[in-house]
DOMAR-276590 format. One record per residue (C-alpha): x, y, z; residue in three letters. Coordinates in Angstrom, 2 decimals. Layout:
BEGIN
((X, Y, Z), Ala)
...
This chain:
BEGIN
((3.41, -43.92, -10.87), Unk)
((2.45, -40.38, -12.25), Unk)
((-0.78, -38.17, -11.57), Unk)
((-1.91, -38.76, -15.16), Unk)
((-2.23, -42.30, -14.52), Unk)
((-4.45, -41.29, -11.21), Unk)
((-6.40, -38.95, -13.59), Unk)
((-7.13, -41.41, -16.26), Unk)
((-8.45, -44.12, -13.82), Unk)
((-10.89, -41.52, -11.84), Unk)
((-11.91, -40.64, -15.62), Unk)
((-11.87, -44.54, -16.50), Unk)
((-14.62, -44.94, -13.26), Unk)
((-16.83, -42.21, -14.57), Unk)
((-17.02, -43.18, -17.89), Unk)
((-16.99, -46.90, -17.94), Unk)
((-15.60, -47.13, -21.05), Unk)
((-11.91, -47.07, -22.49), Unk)
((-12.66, -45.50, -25.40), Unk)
((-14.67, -42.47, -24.00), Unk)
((-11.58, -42.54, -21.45), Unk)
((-9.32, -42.10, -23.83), Unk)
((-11.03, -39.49, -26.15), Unk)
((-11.38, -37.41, -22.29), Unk)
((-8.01, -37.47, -21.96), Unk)
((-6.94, -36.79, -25.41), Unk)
((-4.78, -39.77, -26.10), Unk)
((-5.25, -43.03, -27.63), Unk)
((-7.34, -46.12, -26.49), Unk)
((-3.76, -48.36, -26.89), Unk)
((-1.85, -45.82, -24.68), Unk)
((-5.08, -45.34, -22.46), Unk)
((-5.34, -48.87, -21.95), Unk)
((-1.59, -49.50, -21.26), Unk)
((-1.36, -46.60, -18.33), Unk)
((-4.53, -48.73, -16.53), Unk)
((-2.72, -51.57, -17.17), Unk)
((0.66, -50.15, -15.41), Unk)
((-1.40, -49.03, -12.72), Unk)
((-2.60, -52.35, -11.89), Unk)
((0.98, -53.76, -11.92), Unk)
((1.85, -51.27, -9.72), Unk)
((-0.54, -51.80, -7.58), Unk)
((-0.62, -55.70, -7.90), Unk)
((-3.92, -56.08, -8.08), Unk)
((-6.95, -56.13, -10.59), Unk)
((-8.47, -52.97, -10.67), Unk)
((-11.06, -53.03, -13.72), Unk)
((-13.53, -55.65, -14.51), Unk)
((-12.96, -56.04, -18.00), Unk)
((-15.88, -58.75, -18.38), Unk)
((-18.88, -56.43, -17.71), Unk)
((-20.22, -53.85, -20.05), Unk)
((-20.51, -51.08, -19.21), Unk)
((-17.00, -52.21, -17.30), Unk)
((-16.81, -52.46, -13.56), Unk)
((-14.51, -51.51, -10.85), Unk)
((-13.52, -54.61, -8.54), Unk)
((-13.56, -53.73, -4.73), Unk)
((-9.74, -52.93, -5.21), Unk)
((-10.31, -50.42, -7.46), Unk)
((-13.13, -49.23, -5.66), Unk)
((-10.71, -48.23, -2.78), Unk)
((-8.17, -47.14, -4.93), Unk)
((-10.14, -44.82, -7.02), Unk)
((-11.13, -43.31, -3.57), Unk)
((-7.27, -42.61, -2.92), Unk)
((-6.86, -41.54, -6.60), Unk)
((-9.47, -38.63, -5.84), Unk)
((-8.31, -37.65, -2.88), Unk)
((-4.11, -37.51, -4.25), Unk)
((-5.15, -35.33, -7.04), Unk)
((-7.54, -32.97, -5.55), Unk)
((-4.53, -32.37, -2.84), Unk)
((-2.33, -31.73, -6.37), Unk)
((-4.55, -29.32, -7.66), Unk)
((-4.90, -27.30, -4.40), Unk)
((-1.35, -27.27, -3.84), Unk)
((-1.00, -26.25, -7.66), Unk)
((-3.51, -23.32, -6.68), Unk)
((-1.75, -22.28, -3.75), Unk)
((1.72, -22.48, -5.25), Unk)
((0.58, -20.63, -8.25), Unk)
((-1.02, -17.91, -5.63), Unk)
((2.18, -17.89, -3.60), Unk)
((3.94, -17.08, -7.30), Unk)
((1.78, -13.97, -7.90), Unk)
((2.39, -13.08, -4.58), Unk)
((5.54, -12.90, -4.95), Unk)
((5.94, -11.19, -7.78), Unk)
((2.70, -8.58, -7.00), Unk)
((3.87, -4.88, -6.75), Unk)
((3.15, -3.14, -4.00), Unk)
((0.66, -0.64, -3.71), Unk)
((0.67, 2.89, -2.43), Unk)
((-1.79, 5.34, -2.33), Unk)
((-0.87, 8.87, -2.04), Unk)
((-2.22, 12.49, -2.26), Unk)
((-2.26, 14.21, -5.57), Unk)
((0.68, 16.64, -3.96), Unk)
((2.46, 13.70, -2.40), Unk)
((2.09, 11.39, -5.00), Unk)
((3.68, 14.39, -7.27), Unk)
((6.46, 16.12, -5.41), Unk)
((7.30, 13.23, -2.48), Unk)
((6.75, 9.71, -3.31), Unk)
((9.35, 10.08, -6.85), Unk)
((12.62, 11.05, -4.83), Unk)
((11.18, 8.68, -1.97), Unk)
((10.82, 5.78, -4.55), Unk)
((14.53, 7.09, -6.04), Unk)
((16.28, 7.21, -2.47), Unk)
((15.42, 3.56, -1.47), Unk)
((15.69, 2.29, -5.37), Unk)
((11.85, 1.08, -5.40), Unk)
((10.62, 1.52, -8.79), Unk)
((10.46, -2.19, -9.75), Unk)
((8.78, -2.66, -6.47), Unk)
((6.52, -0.36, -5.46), Unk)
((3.67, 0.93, -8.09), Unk)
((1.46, 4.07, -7.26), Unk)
((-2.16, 3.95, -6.90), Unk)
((-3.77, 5.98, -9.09), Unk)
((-6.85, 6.34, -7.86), Unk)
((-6.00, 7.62, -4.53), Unk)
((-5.31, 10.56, -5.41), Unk)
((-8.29, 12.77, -4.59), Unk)
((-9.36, 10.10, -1.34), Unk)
((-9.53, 11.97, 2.24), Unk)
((-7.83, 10.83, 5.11), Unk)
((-10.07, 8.33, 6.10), Unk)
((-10.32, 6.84, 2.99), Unk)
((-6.63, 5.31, 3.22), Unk)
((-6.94, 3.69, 5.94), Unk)
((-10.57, 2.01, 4.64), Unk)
((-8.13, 1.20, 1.70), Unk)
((-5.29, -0.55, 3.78), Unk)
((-8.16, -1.76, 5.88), Unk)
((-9.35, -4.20, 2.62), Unk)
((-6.18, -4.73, 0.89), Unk)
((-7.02, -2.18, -1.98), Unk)
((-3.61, -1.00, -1.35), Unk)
((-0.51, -2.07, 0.71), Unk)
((0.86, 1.27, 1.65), Unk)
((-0.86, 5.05, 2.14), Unk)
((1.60, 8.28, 2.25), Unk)
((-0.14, 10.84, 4.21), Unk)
((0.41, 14.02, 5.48), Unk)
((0.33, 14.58, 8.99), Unk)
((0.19, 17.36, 11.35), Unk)
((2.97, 17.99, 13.98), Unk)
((0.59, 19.49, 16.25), Unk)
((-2.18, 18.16, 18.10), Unk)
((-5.33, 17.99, 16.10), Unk)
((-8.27, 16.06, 16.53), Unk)
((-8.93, 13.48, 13.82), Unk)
((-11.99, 11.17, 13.32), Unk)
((-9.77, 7.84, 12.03), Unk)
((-9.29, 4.87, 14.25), Unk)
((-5.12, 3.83, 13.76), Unk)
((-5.44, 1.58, 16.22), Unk)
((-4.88, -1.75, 13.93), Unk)
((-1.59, 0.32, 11.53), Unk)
((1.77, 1.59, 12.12), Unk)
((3.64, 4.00, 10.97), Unk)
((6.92, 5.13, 9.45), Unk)
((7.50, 9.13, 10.14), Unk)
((9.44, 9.22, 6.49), Unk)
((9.93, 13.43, 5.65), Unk)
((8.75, 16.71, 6.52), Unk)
((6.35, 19.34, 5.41), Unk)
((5.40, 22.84, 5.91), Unk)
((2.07, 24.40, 4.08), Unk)
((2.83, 28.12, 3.08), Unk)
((0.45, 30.90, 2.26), Unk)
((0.35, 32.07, -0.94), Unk)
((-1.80, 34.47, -3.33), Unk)
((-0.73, 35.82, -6.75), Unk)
((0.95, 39.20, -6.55), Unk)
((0.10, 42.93, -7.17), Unk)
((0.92, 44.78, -9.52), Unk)
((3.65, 45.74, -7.36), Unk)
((4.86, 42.19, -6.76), Unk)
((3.29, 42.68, -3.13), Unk)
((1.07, 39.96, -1.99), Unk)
((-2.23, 40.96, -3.65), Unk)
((-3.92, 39.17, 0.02), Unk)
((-2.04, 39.92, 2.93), Unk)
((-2.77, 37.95, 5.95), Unk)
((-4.51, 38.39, 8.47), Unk)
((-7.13, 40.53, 7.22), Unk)
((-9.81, 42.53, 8.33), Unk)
((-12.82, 42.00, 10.04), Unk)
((-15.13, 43.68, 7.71), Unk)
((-12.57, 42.96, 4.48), Unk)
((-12.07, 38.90, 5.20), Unk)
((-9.78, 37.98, 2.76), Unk)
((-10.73, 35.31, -0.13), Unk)
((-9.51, 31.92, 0.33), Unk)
((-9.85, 29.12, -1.57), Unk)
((-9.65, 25.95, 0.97), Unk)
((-9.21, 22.44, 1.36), Unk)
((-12.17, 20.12, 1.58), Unk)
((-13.82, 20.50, 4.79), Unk)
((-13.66, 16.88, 6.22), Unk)
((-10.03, 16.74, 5.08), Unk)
((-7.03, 16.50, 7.37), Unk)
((-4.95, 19.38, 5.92), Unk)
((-8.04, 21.78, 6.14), Unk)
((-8.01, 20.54, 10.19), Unk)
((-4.65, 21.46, 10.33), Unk)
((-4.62, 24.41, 9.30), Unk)
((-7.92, 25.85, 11.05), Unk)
((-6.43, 24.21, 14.40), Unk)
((-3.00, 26.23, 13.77), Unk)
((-4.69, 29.74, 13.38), Unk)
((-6.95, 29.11, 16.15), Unk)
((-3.59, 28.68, 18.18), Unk)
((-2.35, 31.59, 16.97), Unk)
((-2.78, 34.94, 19.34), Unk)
((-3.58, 37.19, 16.03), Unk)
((-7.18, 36.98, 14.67), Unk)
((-7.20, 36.05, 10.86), Unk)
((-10.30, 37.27, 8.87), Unk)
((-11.23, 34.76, 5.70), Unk)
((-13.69, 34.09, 3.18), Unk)
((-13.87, 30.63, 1.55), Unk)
((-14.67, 30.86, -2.21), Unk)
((-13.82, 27.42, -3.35), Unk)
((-13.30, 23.78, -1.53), Unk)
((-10.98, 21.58, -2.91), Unk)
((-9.69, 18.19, -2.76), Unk)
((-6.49, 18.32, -4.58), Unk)
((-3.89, 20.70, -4.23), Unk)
((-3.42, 20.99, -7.98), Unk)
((-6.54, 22.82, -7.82), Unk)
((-6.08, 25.02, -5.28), Unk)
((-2.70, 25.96, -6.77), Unk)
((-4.54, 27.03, -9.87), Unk)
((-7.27, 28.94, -9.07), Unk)
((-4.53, 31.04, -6.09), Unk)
((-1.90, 31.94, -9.13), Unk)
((-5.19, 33.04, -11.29), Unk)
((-5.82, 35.30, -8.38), Unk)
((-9.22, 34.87, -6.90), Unk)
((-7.58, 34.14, -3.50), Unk)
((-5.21, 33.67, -0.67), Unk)
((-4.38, 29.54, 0.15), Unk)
((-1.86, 27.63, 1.75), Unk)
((-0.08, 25.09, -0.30), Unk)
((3.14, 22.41, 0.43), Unk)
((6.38, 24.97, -0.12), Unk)
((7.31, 21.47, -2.33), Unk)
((4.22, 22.40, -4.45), Unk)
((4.15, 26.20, -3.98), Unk)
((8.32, 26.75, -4.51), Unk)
((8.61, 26.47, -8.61), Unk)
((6.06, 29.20, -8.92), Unk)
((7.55, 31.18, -5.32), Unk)
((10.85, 30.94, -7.42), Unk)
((9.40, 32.93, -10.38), Unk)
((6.67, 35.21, -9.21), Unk)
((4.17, 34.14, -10.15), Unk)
((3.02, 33.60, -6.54), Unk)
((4.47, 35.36, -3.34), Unk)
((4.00, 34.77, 0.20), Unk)
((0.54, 36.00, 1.74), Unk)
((2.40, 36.31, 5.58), Unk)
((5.39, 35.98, 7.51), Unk)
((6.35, 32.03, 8.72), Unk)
((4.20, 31.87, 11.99), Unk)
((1.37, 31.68, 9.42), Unk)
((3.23, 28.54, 8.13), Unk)
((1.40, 25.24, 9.23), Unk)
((3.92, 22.04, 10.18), Unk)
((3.25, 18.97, 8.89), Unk)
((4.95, 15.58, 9.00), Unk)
((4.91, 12.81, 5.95), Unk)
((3.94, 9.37, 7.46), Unk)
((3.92, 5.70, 5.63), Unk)
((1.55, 3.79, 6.97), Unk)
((0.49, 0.14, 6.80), Unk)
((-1.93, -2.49, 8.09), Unk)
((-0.37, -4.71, 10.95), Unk)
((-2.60, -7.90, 9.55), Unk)
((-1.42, -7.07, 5.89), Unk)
((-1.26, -10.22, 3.15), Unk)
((1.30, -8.83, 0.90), Unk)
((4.49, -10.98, 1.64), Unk)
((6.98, -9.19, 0.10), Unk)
((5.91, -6.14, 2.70), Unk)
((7.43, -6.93, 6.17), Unk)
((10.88, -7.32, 3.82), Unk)
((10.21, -4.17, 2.97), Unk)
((9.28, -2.40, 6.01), Unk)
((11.86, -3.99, 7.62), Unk)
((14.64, -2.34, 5.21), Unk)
((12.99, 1.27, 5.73), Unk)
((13.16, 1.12, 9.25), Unk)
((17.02, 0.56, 9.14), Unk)
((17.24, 2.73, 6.19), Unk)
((17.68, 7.13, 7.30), Unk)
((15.12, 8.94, 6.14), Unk)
């Protein structure tokens, strides 16, 4: 017995009519007509009252149509889910990243642990805050979020209480202006009280911008700025520093090319350097099920 023979009888019962039937199904009355008949062989009983027009179901077929409805609505759910389970499967997943990260951290990351054919970057991450991740991961917009982190303690308004974490690389945010004409550092931390220095900043409500005000308020030497510009992206920031309207601090991965050449120099000595850690975090109830596979391989995998 196949399901097609279970589909043309439930299609047989609505139409009352073998040749509708057979037009529905897109085959001809004589092979319509001989699938009913096999059914009813099958089944050893009459199922169709051929002597009634429109035609009627006997009290056999009555039940059985009830058991043909219920066999292939199980067949197409299970087709659903299978098919689901399929995309599932082969679904890439998603991380969301920092414009800097996403740049100069997550290619040799991907590289190390061969994940190019798995793992697909999410675009449009790239200028979220901190907070914004973790809303992400929250509602499945993305699987993973690579964030920076900071080594210190520094209060932060996100709730991690339903992720975890893999501590993946390192960081450290330098500061860095364009240079004199000298090749000195055209703003040299810390400054002056009445000649703050020009900085151009991260945004406000961002986590790097945290870090780094919590780090110079540790510090035991005052440091006198002026924020000019709030940005979101360190691309930005890098910009508008080498054009030489101010001081900022940038990831040395991000700052180095450009350290390298000249083009910028170092606004201060290292204990004006802010520590940060690079973290991969995911939701515990995730629904991507290629991801605890994956996790599970990091975590014996070194760093």
């Amino acid at each position: 017995m196949e399901i097609r023979w279970l589909e043309d009888f439930i299609t047989l019962a609505r139409t009352r009519h073998f040749s509708r039937a057979a037009e529905t199904q897109n085959v001809t009355q004589p092979t319509f007509s001989r699938r009913i008949k096999l059914l009813e062989e099958e089944m050893g009983v009459t199922l169709v009252d051929r002597q009634t027009l429109p035609l009627t179901l006997t009290p056999a077929g009555e039940e059985f149509l009830r058991l043909c409805e219920q066999i292939t609505e199980r067949v197409r759910l299970t087709r659903e889910r299978i098919g689901q389970i399929a995309d599932n499967q082969t679904r890439r997943i998603v991380i969301a990243a920092p414009q800097s990260a996403l740049s100069y951290i997550l290619p040799g990351w991907l590289d190390q642990h061969r994940l190019q054919q798995r793992v697909e970057p999410y675009l449009r991450a790239t200028s979220w805050l901190l907070a914004d991740y973790f809303q992400a991961l929250d509602r499945d917009e993305c699987d993973l979020a690579l964030c920076y982190w900071p080594r210190q303690r520094v209060s932060l308004d996100v709730d991690t209480s339903g992720f975890e974490y893999l501590p993946i690389d390192t960081e450290i945010l330098v500061p860095v202006c364009a240079p004199d004409d000298s090749g000195q550092p055209r703003f040299a931390l810390p400054g002056q009280r009445r000649q703050p220095l020009p900085c151009i900043a991260y945004h406000p409500r961002g986590l790097i911008q945290k870090v780094i005000e919590a780090h110079l308020m540790r510090l035991t030497q005052p440091c006198y700025l002026s924020t000019l510009n709030e940005n979101v992206q360190t691309a930005n920031i890098k910009e508008l520093v080498i054009q030489g309207y101010g001081l900022g601090w940038l990831p040395q991965r991000v700052a180095q090319r450009a350290l390298d050449s000249g083009e910028l120099v170092r606004a201060g000595p290292a204990r004006w350097n802010v520590p940060l850690e690079v973290r991969l975090y995911r939701r515990r109830a995730h629904r991507h099920p290629g991801l605890d596979e994956l996790w599970q391989q990091l975590q014996e995998t070194p760093s």
